[in-house]
C-alpha positions in Angstrom: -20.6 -19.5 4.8 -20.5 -21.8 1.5 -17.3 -23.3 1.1 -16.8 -22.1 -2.9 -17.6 -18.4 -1.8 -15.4 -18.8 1.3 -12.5 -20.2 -1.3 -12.9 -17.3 -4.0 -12.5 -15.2 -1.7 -9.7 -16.2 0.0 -8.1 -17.0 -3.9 -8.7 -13.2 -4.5 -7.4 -12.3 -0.7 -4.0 -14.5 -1.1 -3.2 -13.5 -4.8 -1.8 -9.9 -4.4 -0.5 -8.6 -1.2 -2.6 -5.8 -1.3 -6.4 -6.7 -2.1 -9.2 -4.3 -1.4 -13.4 -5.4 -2.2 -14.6 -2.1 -3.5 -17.8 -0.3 -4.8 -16.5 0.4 -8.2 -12.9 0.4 -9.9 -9.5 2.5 -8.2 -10.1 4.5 -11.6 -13.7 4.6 -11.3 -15.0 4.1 -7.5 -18.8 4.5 -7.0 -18.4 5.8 -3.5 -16.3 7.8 -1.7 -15.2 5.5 0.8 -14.0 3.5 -1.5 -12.5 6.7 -3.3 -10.5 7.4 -0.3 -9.1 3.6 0.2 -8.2 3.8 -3.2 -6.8 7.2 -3.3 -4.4 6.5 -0.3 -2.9 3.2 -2.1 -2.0 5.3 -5.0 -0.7 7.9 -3.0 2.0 5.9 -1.6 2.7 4.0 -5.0 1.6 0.4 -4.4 0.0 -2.3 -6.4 -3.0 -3.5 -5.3 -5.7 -6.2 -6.5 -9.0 -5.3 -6.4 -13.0 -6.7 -7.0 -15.4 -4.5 -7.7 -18.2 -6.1 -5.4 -21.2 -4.9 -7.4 -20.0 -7.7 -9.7 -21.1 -10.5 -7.9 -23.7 -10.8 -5.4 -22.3 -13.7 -3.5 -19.0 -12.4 -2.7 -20.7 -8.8 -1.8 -22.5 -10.7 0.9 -19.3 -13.2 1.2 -17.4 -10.7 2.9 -19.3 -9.3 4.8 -19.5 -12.4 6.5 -16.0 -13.7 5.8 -14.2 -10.3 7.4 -16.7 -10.1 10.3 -17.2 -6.8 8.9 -20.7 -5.0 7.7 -19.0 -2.2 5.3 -17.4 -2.2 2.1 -14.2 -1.1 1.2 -12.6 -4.1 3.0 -8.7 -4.1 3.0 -6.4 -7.3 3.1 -2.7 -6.7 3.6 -0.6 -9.6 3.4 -3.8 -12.2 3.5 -5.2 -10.2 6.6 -8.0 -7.6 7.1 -7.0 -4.5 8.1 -10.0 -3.1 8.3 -12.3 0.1 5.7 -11.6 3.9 4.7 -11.6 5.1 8.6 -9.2 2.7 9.5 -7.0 3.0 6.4 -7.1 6.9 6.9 -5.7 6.5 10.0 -2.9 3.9 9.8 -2.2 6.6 6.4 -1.7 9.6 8.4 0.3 7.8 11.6 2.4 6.5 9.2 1.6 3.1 10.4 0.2 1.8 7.1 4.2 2.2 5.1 4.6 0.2 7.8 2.3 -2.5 7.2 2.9 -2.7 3.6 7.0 -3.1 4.0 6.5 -6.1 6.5 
């Protein structure tokens, strides 16, 4: 992975403790996983940073690569990946996701 990719996205990762790379806007999402990602954050009254990955071509494919992870939404808690909308859904509904956020 490029270096300058790897940094921007880490920049974007590190600077809220919520990040998510997205299809779309949290007021606008252009799919419904990323819908649902988004939907859950505002459910439980958080702020969250976001990048719309259609933006940029580079970091689309960036993290991908960076995360390990082939799908898009990609969620960073605290610097870390958590994982996409299946994953969020279920830390949401165990409860395990208030969790997360309060560490």
């Amino acid at each position: 992975m490029d270096e300058k990719i790897k940094k921007r996205i880490e920049d974007m990762i590190h600077k809220n403790k919520i990040f998510i790379f997205m299809k779309g806007s949290p007021d606008a999402p252009e799919c419904g996983f990323s819908m649902k990602v988004a939907n859950i954050l505002k459910d439980l009254h958080v702020e969250f940073g976001y990048f719309n990955i259609f933006e940029d071509e580079e970091i689309r494919q960036g993290v991908k690569e960076y995360a390990n992870w082939p799908t898009i939404p990609q969620v960073y808690i605290n610097g870390k990946f958590v994982g996409g909308a299946d994953i969020m859904e279920q830390l949401y509904n165990s409860g395990k996701l208030k969790k997360l956020i309060e560490e």
